[in-house]
C-alpha positions, -999 to +999 in steps of 0.1 A: -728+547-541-712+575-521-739+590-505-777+592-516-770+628-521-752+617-553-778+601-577-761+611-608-729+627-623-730+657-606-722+683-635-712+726-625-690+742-609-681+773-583-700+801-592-698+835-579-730+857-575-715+882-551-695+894-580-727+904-601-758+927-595-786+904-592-797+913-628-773+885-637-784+858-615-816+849-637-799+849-668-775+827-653-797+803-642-809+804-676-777+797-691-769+770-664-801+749-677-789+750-713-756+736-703-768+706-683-757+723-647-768+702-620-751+719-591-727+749-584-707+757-556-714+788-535-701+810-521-663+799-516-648+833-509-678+853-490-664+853-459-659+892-461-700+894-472-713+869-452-698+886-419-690+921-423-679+925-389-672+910-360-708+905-343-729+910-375-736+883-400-755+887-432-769+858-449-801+875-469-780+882-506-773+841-498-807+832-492-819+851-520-791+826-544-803+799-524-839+801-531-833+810-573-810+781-574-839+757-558-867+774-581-842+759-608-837+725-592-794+729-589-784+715-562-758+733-541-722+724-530-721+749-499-690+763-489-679+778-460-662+806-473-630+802-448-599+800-471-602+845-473-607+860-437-621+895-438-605+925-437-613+939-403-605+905-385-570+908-395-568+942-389-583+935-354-565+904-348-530+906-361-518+871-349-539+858-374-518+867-401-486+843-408-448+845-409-431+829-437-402+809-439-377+839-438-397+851-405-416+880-423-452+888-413-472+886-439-497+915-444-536+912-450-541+903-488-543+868-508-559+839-499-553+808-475-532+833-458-534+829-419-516+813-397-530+774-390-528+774-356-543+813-349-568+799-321-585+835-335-592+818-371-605+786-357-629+805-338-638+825-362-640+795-389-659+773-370-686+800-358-689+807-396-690+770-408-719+767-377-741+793-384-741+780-421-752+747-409-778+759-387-794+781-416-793+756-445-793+723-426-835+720-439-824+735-474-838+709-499-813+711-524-781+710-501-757+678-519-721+685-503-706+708-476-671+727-492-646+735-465-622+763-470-603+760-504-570+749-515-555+745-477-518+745-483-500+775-456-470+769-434-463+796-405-433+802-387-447+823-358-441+819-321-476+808-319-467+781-340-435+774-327-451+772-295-479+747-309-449+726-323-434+718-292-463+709-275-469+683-307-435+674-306-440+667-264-468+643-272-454+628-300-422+618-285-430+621-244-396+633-235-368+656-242-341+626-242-367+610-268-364+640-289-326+641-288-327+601-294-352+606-329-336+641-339-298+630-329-295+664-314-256+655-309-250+662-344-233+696-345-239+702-305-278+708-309-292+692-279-320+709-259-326+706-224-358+721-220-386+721-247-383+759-250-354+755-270-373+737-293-378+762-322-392+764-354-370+754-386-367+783-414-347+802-432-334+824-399-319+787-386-320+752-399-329+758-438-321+773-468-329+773-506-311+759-532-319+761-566-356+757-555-352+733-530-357+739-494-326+723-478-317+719-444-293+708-418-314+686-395-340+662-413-356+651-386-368+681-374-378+698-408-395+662-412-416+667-383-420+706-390-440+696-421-461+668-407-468+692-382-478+720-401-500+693-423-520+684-391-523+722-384-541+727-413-562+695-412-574+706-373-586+738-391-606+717-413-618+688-388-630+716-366-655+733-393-663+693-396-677+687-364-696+717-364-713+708-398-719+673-390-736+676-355-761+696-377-763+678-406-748+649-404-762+632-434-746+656-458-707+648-471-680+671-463-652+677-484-626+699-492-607+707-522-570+693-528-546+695-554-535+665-567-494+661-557-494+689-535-463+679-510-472+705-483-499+680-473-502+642-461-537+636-484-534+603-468-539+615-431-564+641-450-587+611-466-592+597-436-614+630-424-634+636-454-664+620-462-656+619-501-625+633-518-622+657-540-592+676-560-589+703-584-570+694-624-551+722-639-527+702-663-509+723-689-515+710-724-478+693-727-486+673-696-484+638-703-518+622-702-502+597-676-491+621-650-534+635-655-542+594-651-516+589-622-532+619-600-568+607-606-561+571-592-538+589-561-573+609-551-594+577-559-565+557-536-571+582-509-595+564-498-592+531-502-609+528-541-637+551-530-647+573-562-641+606-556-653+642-568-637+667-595-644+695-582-626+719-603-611+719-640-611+747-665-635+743-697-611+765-717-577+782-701-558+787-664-549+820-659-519+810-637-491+794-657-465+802-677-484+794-715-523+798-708-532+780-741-569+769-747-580+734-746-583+726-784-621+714-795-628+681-776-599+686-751-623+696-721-648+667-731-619+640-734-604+651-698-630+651-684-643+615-691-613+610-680-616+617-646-647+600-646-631+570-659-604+568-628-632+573-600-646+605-602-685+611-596-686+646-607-675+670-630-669+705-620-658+736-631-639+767-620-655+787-629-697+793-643-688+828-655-658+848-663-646+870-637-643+907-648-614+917-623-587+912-605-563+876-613-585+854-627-605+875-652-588+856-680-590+823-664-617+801-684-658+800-677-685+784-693-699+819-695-674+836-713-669+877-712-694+873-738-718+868-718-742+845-741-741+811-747-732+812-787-693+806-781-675+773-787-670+767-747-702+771-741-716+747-765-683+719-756-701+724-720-737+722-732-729+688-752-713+673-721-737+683-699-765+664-719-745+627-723-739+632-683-777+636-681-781+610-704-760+584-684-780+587-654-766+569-621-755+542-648-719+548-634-725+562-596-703+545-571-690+521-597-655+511-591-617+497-601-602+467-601-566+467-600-544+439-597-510+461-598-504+490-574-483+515-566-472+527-534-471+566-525-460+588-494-456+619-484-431+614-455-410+597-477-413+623-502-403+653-480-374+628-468-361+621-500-359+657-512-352+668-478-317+645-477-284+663-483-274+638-511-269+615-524-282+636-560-299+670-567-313+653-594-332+630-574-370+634-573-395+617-555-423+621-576-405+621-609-398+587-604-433+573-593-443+592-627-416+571-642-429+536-632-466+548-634-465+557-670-451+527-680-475+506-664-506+534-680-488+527-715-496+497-716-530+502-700-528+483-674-548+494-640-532+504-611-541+519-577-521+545-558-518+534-526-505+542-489-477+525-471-507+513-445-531+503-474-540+466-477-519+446-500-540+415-501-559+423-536-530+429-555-504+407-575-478+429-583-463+457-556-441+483-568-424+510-543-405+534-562-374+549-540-386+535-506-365+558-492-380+555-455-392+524-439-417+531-414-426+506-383-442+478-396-438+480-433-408+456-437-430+429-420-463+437-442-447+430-473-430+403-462-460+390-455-473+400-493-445+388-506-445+348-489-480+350-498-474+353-534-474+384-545-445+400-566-426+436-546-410+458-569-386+484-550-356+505-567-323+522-557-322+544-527-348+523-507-343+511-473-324+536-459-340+552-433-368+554-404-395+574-403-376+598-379-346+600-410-323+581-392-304+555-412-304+519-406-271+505-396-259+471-411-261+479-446-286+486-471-316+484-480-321+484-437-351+466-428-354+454-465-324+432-469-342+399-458-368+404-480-348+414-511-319+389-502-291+421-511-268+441-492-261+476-504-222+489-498-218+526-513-245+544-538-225+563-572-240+593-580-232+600-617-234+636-633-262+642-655-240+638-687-225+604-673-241+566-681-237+532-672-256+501-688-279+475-673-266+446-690-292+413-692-277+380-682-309+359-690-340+366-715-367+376-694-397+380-719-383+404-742-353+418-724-319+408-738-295+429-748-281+466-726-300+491-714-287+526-703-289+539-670-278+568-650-283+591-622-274+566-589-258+534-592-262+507-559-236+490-556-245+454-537-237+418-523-262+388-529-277+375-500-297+345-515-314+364-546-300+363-579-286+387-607-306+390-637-284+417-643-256+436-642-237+467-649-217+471-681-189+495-671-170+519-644-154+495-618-184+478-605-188+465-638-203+430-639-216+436-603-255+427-601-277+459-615-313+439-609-319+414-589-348+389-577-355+370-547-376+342-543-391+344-511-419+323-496-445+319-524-436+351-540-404+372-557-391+408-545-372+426-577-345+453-569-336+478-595-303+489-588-305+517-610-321+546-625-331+528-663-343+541-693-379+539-696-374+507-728-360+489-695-386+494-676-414+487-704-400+453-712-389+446-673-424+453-659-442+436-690-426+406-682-432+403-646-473+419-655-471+391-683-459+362-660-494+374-638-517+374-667-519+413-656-525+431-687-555+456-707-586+452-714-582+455-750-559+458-777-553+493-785-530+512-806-511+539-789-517+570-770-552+553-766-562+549-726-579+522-717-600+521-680-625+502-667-654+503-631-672+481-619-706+480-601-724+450-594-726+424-624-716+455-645-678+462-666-678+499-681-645+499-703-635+535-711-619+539-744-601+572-748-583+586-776-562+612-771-548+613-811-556+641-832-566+612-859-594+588-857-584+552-843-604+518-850-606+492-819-607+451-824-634+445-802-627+406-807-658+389-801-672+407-772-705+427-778-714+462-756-734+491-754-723+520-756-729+541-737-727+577-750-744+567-780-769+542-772-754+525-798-745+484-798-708+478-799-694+448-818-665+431-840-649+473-844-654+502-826-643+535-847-636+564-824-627+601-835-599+627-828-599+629-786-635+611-788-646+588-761-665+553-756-677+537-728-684+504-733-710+481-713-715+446-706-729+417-683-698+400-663 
C-alpha cells in the first residue's frame, strides 16, 4: 500500500469553490455523493484569494469548504495554490516574472509563469505552502498535499543566468573543466571567467526550425535544460520541506504530464512521495502511446503505483478537435490507468467552469448543472464499481519480465544534435518498440538508465544515443548474466556532456554488441532500403523495408542475421547478435517497418517464454497486478463490437460483477473485466 492515507481507489477530482457563491457548495456536495466522490482537490489556483496581499492572508472562505467537505466525509487533496502568483506580487516584485527564449519579459497573466529561480517566489511559495500546513496539519480528512500544478517554465533572465553559472561552477569545479565538457574551442568560444558564461536562447546559441529548438553548442543547451529542470524541482522540494516538518505523515505530490521533455521525471520521482500525472489523449491516440505513459509514471518510481490525478470525463478544451469521449470511453480509460499502477482516479474538473479558457473543457457537473446528463451518470456508474472494489487492488503491483529504457538527457540530446536526420525523434521511436511489445500484450516497465536490471529478461534501449558513466558496464553486467539487450541505430555515440566517443561506433557499446559503426546514411523520407533475413528466426524470413538512417558496420565477434538488400552497402549486416557471457545483445541497424519488429521481438520474447496472459483477439489489452497471493488480470476491449475470451481452464472472479469467470468470458463494446485468482 502507498500510504495508510489511501485505503481505497481514491475517486474525484479538482474542484473549484472560489468560482461559485456558496449557494453552490451544498448542492455540490450533494451531487458529489451521487457520483461516488471520495475526494477533490482544493484549491489549486487560490493563491490570489488565499493572500490578497503581501502581509494579509485569508483562509476563512477555505475553512468554511474544509469543514462542508468533512460533514460529507470527502477527503481532500490540498493544494498549495503556487502555480498562479497574485497580482500585486508581480506588480510589486517584477523579477518574478520570466524572460522567454527570445529575451522578452513576460508580463503578469497565465499560469506557471515566474521565473524558477525568483528567490521572491520561493519565498513567497514556501510561506504559503507553510501556513497551509500549519492550519490543516490536525484536519481529519487531509489524504495528499498538491504542490503547484503542471511545473514546466524555462527563464532566460540575468537572475537565471546568474543561478546557471553558479550550477555550472559546482557541477564542473573549474573553468578549464567547462571548456574540456563544453569544447569551448569549437568556433573560438572559450571563457576565461565564469561571467562569460551566459544563458543559451534565441539572442545567441539557438534557434527554431520547423519547431525544433536547434542550437550551435549541445553541451551547453544540454546543461541549460537540466538546469532549468532542477530550478523548477528546488521550487517544489522547498514547499516539501515546509509541508513535511508539519505533517510528515501525509504524501506530497505534484502533478506531471506524462512525456513532458522540459522535465527529468526521473530526478522528479525521486522527491515525491507518490506520483501522479495528468491524461489528456486525443481520441485518435493510439491506446499504446495511453498504455506506454501510464507504465513511464508507474517506472518513475521504481513499480510504485502511482495517482491519476487528472483526466477529463467528456472533452479538453485545448486541442485542435475537442471531440467527446463516446459512451464507455471515460469508463474504459480509466480502468485503464488503474490497470498500469494507478491508485486513483481523478478528474479535471467537478463542475464546468462558466468563464474564461476552460469553460468548455469537460466536468462531471455539466453547465447543466443537474445530474440527469449522460457524463454525469458515466461518472456515477464508475464511482459505485470503485466503491465496490474496496482496497481489493490498493498497492497491488506489476510484474514485468521485458523493459524498456527511457531518458530525458538522451532525449534533449538526440533532438538537440545537428543531424544526422530531422526526421529523427526520440520518443517516436520508444512509441515504436513499445507498441509492439503492448500488441502483443506483453508487460513491460519504463525504466531509467540507473534502474535495476536484475528482474528483467529482455532489455531494450531504443536510440541510446548518450552513454552515461557507468551504463556500458551495468549492462554488460545484465547481459553476461543472461539477460537479452536490445539497442538500435544511432546508439553509442555520445557522453553525457554530447561529446562523441572516438574509435568508432557504438563508443562504449562496441564490446558488448561485438560491432563497429563506420558512417550513418540518412535517407530522404521518400527513399527505402530492405532488411533482408539470412536465417529463420521464428517467423522472420523473407525482406523487410526500412528507412530513415542506415548504420553502416564491421563485425567484431557477433554475427549477421541480417542484412541490407540494396544501395552500396548492400549485403552488409542490417541486424546483428552477440553472444556475450550467458546472454545475447541484438543491434538494429536500421529504422524497420513495424512487421519487422513484431516478428523480430516475438521471437526473442518467444525464445524467453515472455508472452500474455491470455489469448486475445486484437485491439484487446491485456494487464495484470499483483498483491500478495493475488493475480488481477485486466481485460480491456477497446472494439466498438463485443469480443469473447478463451479463458482455457482457469476459473476467476470477477471483479466488477461479482460474477465467477470460467471456460469464456464475453465482454462488450469498450467494456472491462478484471479477473481474480489464487497464485
Amino acid at each position: 500500500m502507498l500510504n495508510p492515507n489511501f485505503p481505497v481507489i481514491y475517486y474525484g477530482g479538482d474542484y473549484n469553490p472560489d468560482q461559485w457563491p456558496e449557494v453552490i457548495w451544498k448542492e455540490d456536495m450533494r451531487m458529489f455523493k451521487a457520483a461516488g466522490i471520495n475526494i477533490v482537490t482544493l484549491p489549486v489556483f487560490s493563491w490570489a484569494k488565499l493572500q490578497p496581499s503581501e502581509e494579509v492572508y485569508d483562509f476563512e472562505w477555505l475553512d468554511k469548504v474544509m469543514d462542508l467537505v468533512a460533514q460529507n466525509e470527502i477527503k481532500v487533496c490540498l493544494a498549495t495554490s503556487t502555480a498562479a502568483q497574485p497580482a500585486w506580487m508581480s506588480k510589486k516584485y517584477p523579477d518574478i516574472l520570466p524572460v522567454d527564449i527570445n529575451g522578452h519579459k513576460r508580463a503578469h497573466g497565465g499560469r506557471v509563469n515566474f521565473c524558477p529561480n525568483s528567490s521572491v517566489y520561493r519565498r513567497f511559495s514556501t510561506a504559503l505552502a507553510k501556513k497551509l500546513a500549519e492550519r490543516y496539519k490536525d484536519y481529519p480528512g487531509l489524504a495528499v498535499w498538491h504542490i503547484a500544478n503542471e511545473y514546466g517554465n524555462y527563464c532566460y533572465c540575468e537572475n537565471c543566468a546568474a543561478s546557471f553559472r553558479a550550477w555550472v561552477k559546482q557541477r564542473y569545479g573549474t573553468i578549464e573543466e567547462v571548456n574540456r565538457r563544453w569544447n569551448m574551442s569549437f568556433w573560438g568560444h572559450t571563457i576565461y571567467d565564469w561571467d562569460e558564461i551566459v544563458a543559451p536562447s534565441h539572442l545567441n546559441e539557438m534557434w527554431l526550425d520547423n519547431g525544433r529548438q536547434c542550437t550551435n553548442f549541445q553541451g551547453i543547451a544540454l546543461d541549460y535544460n537540466r538546469f532549468m529542470s532542477d530550478s523548477s524541482l528546488q521550487c517544489y522540494k522547498a514547499e516539501y520541506e515546509a509541508i513535511k516538518e508539519i505533517t510528515p505523515d501525509i504524501p506530497v505530490t505534484t502533478n506531471l504530464m506524462g512525456t513532458f521533455k522540459p522535465l527529468d521525471y526521473f530526478k522528479w520521482a525521486r522527491c515525491m512521495d507518490v506520483v501522479s500525472w495528468d491524461n489528456y489523449p486525443s481520441a485518435v491516440e493510439p491506446v499504446s502511446n495511453v498504455a506506454m505513459r501510464h507504465d513511464l509514471m508507474r517506472g518513475l518510481k521504481d513499480g510504485q503505483p502511482f495517482m491519476l490525478m487528472e483526466q477529463t470525463p467528456s472533452q479538453q478544451n485545448w486541442q485542435q478537435y475537442n471531440s467527446l469521449k463516446r459512451p464507455g470511453v471515460m469508463r474504459l480509460w480509466s480502468y485503464q490507468a488503474v490497470a498500469h499502477g494507478a491508485d486513483s482516479v481523478m478528474f479535471f474538473q467537478l463542475r464546468r467552469s462558466f468563464g474564461a479558457c476552460e469553460k468548455y473543457h469537460g466536468a462531471v457537473i455539466a453547465h447543466a448543472g443537474h445530474e440527469n446528463t449522460r457524463v454525469f451518470n458515466e461518472c456515477a456508474k464508475l464511482g459505485a464499481e470503485l466503491k465496490a472494489l474496496g482496497d481489493k487492488l490498493i498497492g497491488s503491483t506489476a510484474r514485468s519480465k521485458a523493459a524498456i529504457m527511457f531518458d530525458w538527457d538522451n532525449w534533449w540530446a538526440v533532438e538537440f544534435s545537428s543531424g544526422p536526420s530531422i526526421r529523427l525523434k526520440y520518443l517516436e521511436q520508444v512509441e515504436k518498440y513499445y507498441r509492439c511489445l503492448h500488441s502483443m500484450n506483453i508487460s513491460i516497465d519504463m525504466i531509467g538508465i540507473e534502474s535495476d536490471l536484475s528482474a528483467y529478461e529482455v532489455v531494450i534501449a531504443p536510440v541510446l544515443y548518450m552513454v552515461k558513466p557507468g551504463t556500458a558496464k551495468r549492462l554488460e553486467s545484465f547481459v553476461e548474466a543472461g539477460g537479452v539487450f536490445i539497442t538500435t541505430f544511432f546508439s553509442g555515440i555520445v557522453n553525457e556532456n554530447d561529446l562523441v566517443t572516438l574509435g568508432g561506433y557504438p563508443g562504449e557499446l562496441r564490446k558488448l554488441l561485438g560491432i563497429w559503426v563506420e558512417e550513418i546514411d540518412a535517407l530522404f523520407p521518400e527513399a527505402k532500403n530492405s532488411i533482408v533475413i539470412k536465417e529463420e528466426l521464428g517467423t522472420m524470413k523473407g525482406t523487410y523495408s526500412c528507412g530513415m538512417l542506415c548504420d553502416l558496420m564491421h563485425l567484431e565477434g557477433a554475427r549477421e542475421l541480417a542484412v541490407y538488400g540494396s544501395d552500396f552497402y548492400a549485403g552488409r549486416p542490417a541486424l546483428t547478435e552477440n553472444l556475450y557471457g550467458d546472454g545475447r545483445a541484438y543491434y538494429i541497424a536500421s529504422d524497420p517497418e513495424e512487421d519487422f519488429l513484431k516478428d523480430f521481438i516475438g521471437y526473442i520474447c518467444g525464445a524467453g517464454d515472455i508472452g500474455a496472459a491470455l489469448d486475445v483477439p486484437e485491439n484487446v489489452e491485456l494487464t495484470q497486478r499483483f498483491k500478495e497471493n493475488k493475480e488481477f488480470t485486466f481485460v480491456l476491449n477497446h472494439n466498438d463490437f463485443a469480443v469473447d475470451i478463451n479463458l482455457g481452464s482457469g476459473c476467476f472472479s470477477e471483479l466488477i460483477t461479482g460474477k465467477t469467470a470460467q471456460i469464456m468470458l464475453s465482454i462488450e463494446p469498450k467494456g472491462v473485466a478484471i479477473l481474480e485468482r489464487e497464485i
